[in-house]
N, C-alpha and C positions, 0 to 999 in steps of 0.2 A: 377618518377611520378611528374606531376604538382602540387600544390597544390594552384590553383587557387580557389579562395570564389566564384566566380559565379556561377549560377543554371547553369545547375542539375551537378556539381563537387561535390563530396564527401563532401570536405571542407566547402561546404558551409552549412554543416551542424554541422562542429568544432564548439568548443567554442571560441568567441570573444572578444574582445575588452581587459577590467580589469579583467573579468574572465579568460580568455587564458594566462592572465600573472601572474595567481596566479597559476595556474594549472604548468605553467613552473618553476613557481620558486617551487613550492613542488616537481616537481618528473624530472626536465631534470636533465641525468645524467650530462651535462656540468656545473659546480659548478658555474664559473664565470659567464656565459648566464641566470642562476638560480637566482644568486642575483643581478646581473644587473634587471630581471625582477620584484624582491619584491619592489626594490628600485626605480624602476619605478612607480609602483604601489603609494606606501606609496606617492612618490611624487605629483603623479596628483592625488588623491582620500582623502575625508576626513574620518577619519575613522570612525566618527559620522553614516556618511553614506553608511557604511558596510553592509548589510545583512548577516543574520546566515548564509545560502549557504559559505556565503566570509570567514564568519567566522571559520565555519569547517575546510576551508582550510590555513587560519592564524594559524590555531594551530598546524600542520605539516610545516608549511613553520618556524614557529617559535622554533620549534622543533631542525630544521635539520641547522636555521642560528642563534642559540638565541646568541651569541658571538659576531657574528660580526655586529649583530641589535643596539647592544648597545650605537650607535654614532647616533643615529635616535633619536630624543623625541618621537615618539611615541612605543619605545621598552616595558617602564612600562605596557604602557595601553595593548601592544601586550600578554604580558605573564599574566596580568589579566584577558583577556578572555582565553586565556587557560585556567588557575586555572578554572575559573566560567566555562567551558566549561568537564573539567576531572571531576570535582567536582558533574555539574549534572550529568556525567556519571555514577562516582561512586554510587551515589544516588539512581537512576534509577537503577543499579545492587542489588542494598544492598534493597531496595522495591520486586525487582523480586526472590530473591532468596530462601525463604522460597519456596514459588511454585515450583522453580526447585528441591529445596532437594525433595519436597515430589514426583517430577514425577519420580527424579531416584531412590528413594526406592520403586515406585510401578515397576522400572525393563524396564522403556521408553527409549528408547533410543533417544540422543536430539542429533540432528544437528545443529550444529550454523551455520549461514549463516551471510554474509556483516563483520559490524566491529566487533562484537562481535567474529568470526571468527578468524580474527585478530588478536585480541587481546589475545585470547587461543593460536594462535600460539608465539607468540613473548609478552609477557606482558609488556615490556618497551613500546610497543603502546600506553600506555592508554592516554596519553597524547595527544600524536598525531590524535588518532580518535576519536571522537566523534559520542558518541552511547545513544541517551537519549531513546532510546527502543530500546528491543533485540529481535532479529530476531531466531527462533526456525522452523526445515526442522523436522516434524516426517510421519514417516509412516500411513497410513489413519485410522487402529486400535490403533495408539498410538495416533495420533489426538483425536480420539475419546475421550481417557481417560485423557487426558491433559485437553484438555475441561472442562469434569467434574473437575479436580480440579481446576483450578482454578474459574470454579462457583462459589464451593462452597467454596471456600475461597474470595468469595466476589468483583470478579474482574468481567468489566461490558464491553460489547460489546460497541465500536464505533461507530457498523453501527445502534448502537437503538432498535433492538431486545432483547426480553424477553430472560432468558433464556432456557425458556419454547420454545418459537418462534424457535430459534436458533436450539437447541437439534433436534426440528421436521423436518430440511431442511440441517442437518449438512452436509450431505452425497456429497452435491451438492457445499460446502462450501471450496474454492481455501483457502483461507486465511481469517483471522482474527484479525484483535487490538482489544486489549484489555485493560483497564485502570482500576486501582485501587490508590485512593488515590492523590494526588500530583505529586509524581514521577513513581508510577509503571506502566511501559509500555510496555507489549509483543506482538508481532508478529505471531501469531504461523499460521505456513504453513503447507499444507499438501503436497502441490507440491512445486518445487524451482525453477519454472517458470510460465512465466503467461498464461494463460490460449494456446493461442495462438499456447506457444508454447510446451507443453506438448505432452510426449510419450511415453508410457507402457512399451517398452521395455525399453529405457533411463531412465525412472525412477527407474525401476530396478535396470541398471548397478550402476547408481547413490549409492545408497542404500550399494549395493555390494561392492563399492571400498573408503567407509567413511576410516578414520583414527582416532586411539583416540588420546585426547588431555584431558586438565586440566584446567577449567575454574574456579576460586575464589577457588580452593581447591574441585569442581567437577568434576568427570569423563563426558567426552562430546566426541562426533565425529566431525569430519571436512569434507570438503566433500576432493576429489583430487584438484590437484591445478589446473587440466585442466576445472573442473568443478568450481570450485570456479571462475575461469577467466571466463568463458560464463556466470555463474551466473551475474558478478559483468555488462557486459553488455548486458546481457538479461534485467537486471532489469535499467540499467543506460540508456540503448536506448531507453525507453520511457521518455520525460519530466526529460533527464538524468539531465539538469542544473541546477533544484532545489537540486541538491547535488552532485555537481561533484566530493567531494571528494574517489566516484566509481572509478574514473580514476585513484586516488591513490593508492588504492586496486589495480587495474588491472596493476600499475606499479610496485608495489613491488613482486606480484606473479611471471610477467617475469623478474623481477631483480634479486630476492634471492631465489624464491620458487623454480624454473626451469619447464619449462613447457613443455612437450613432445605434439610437435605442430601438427604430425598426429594423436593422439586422439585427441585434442583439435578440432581440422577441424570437425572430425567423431560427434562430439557431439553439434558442430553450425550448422552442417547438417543436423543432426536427429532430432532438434529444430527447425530448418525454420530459423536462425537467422541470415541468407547473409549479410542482410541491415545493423542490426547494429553490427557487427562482422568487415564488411568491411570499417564503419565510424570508430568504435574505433579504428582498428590496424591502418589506413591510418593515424590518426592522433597520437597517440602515437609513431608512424615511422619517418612518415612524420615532423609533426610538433616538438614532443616533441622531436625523438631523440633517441628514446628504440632502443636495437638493437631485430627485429622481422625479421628471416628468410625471403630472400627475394623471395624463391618459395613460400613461406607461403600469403604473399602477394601481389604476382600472381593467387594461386590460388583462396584466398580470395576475392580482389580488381579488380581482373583482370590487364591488362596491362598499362592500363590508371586510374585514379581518378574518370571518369565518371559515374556515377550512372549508371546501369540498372533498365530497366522499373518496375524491379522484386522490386528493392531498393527504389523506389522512396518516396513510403509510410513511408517508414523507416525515411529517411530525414527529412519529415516535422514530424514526430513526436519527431526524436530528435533533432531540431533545437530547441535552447531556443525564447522562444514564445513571449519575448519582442522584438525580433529583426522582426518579422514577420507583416506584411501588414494587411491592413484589409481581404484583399479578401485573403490573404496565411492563417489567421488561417480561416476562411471559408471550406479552404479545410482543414487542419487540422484538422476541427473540425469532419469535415466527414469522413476522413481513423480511427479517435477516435471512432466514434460513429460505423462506418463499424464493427472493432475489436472486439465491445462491444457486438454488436448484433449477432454477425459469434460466438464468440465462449460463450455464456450465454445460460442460462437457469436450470430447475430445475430437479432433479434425479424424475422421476413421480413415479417411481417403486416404489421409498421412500419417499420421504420427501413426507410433507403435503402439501395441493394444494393452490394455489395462485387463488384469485380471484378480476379481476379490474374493476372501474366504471371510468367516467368523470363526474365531479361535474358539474351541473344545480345549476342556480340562484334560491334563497330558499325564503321561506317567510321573512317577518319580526319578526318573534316572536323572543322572546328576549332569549338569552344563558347566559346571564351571571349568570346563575347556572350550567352551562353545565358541565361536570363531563371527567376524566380522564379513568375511570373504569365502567362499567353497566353491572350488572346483566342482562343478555336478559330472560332466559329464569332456575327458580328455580328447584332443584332437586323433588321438589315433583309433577312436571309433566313432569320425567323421560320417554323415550320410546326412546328405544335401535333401532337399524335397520339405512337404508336409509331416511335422514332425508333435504327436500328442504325447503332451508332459503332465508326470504325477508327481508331485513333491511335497513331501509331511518331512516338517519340521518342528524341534521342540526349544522353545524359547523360557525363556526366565521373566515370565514380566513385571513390568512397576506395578503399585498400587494406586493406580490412573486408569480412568476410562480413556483410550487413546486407539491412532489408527498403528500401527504396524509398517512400515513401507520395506520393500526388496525393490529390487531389479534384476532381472536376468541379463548380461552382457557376453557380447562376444569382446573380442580385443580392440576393435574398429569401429562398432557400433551397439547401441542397443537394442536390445531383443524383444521386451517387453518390461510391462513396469508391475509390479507386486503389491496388493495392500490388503493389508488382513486389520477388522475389525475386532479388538479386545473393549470388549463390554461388560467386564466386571470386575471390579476395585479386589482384585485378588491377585498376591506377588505369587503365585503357585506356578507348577511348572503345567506350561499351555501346549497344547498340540495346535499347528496351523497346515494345512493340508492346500497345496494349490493345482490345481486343473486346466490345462487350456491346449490349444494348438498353436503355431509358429513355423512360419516357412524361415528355413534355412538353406545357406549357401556353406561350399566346403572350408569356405573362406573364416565362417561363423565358431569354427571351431578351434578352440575348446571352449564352454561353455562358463561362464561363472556365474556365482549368484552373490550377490552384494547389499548386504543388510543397509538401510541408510536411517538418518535420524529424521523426524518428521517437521525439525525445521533448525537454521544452525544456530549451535545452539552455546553460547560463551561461558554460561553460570557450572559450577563445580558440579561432579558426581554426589548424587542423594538429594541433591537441592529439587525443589517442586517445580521447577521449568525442566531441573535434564529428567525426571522420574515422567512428564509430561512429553516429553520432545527427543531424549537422546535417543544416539542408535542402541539397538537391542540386538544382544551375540545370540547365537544359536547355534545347536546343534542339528545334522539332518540325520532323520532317522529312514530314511527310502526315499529313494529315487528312480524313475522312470520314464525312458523316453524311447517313445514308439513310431516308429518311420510308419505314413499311413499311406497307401496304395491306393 
């Protein structure tokens, strides 16, 4: 096969430039072409101006050359970010694992998935991958209870939901970060793919053919190594260059693990995963050098490098997005946005219902006593039943296009979840008006309503992440709730 960079060639979707030679020297089996390529690296690149991406992969590249690095000056500074790189890892485990003891004494069975993965199979990894959060595969009833503990052990959703919020829409819920404290950071999945590309019976087999393993002195499972390989580019073929160290993974699986390539095929089949199944092998073949069955890809790649129409999507998704045009991530952004909207939405059976406005330009009255929290409506005028709600509120907003999020709670559960669209780069003071129905019980009351931040969010007040993400006070200007007969 070719491996021509031009569109639409597979390759034009490899990794380039300094990252393609970092990727080489970590995992091509030719030793000499390997560190020809670090040594290249090191030489044109400051390492001031490294990114973590780069970084993750210094620290297998350093791993696998630390000997012969040594005639380099910047060998020291090399094996320092390791240290500082193993080290938040260890950190980050030694945070997560009080939560772990307690899910396998409630009898959870945890899948590790990505480096964590890894790292249960071979523990001399820890070096080499870097895992500052652990990625957890459970069943959708073990999800469940995984959840509850680590609530209640004080760990706080990402996406800015209550725990309340969260509990009530769990069912609809692919995945979840989690964060507790400094270094505690889990992942917990309920599926080991993304939406996309998910399949009941695969999920199943998945399930079916885990293997145990030993994680910090834990019992854990692992998935097969044919699944682990789809996983590594299921999840790498999106926006894979913000962590190419996937490609590591997916070389050590076909280097040591062994991988029985007609299940493998049967399981990027049954996932929809042509596109990026057929960019990764072509390039760990092609490029790196793995030795990958050459009907393998035939069948995968077909005869040529050239994309099909089917793949195309796949391409600009995993092309790294600094290399791309104006008008390329245009389209990018629209097979992104396509994905988002083909495969979302909420379980209606179960979860609680979502209700949205568009904010209108608001009075001037002044907010600045506007509040995080408000009582809408007090328990001592309780009335159980079908219950239609009107509520105009007047907010302060950034100078961000952004969503808005509330929730309605009772004390026990939540009620419903809130999001109002601001669509114009103006700090003015906004009106958001919201509408809906809601059965309650007497139990439901008193009512509250609970501004949340649109994802959580660490960086100071005024900074472009909280003016994008934090929560937003507000004041309510009416309220209404009408028992319906």
């Amino acid at each position: 096969m070719t491996s021509s960079r031009w569109f639409p060639n597979l390759a034009w979707a490899w990794p380039h430039g300094g990252r393609n030679q970092l990727v080489i020297a970590a995992i091509c089996p030719d030793e000499a072409r390997a560190f020809a390529a670090i040594e290249s690296w090191l030489h044109e690149t400051d390492l001031d101006d490294a990114t973590f991406p780069e970084h993750r992969l210094l620290a297998a590249i350093t791993t696998r050359f630390d000997d012969r690095l040594k005639k380099h000056p910047e060998h020291a500074r090399l094996n320092g970010l390791q240290r500082l790189n193993w080290t938040r890892s260890l950190m980050a485990m030694s945070a997560a694992k009080p939560a772990l003891l307690q899910m396998v004494s409630a009898g959870l069975q945890l899948i590790l998935l990505k480096g964590a993965c890894r790292v249960a199979l071979d523990v001399s990894e820890q070096k080499s991958r870097t895992a500052y959060d652990l990625d957890l595969l459970l069943s959708p009833s073990d999800f469940v209870s995984a959840f509850e503990i680590l609530a209640a052990n004080g760990w706080n959703s990402t996406r800015g939901e209550s725990v309340l919020g969260l509990r009530g829409r769990i069912s609809s819920v692919r995945a979840r970060n989690f964060k507790q404290g400094r270094f505690g950071d889990i992942d917990l999945h309920q599926y080991a793919y993304h939406i996309a590309n998910q399949s009941s019976d695969s999920d199943r087999a998945l399930f079916d053919d885990v293997q145990p393993a030993q994680f910090y002195g834990l019992p854990v499972f692992v998935p097969s190594p044919e699944e682990r390989l789809a996983i590594a580019i299921g999840h790498g073929g999106w926006d894979g260059h913000s962590h190419s160290d996937w490609l590591v993974d997916a070389a050590r699986i076909v280097n040591l693990d062994g991988v029985d390539w007609d299940k493998f095929c049967k399981i990027t089949k049954s996932r929809k995963l042509s596109g990026p199944t057929a960019i990764a092998l072509s390039y760990l073949s092609t490029e790196v050098g793995l030795n990958i069955p050459s009907e393998v890809l035939r069948d995968v790649c077909g005869r040529t490098n050239l994309a099909s129409p089917a793949q195309i999507s796949a391409m600009f998704l995993a092309k790294d997005i600094g290399k791309l045009s104006s008008a390329q991530r245009v389209i990018r952004r629209g097979f992104e946005n396509f994905h988002k909207l083909k495969h979302s939405g909420r379980d209606k059976m179960q979860d609680t219902p979502l209700f949205r406005a568009v904010t209108k330009p608001g009075s001037p009255a002044a907010v600045s006593d506007g509040v995080l929290e408000h009582q809408l409506v007090p328990d001592t005028q309780a009335k159980a039943g079908l219950l239609a709600f009107n509520v105009t509120l007047n907010v302060k907003t950034p100078l961000k296009r952004r969503r808005i999020e509330f929730e309605l709670n009772s004390s026990t559960r939540n009620l419903c979840h809130l999001q109002a669209f601001h669509l114009r780069k103006s700090g003015d003071h906004t009106e958001v008006r919201f509408k809906g129905q809601i059965m309650l019980t007497k139990e439901d009351f008193p009512i509250v309503l609970l501004a949340l931040p649109g994802k959580l969010v660490e960086a100071p007040d005024g900074s472009p992440e909280h003016q994008k993400y934090g929560v937003v006070s507000f004041s309510v200007l009416a309220v209404d709730f009408t028992h319906q007969r």
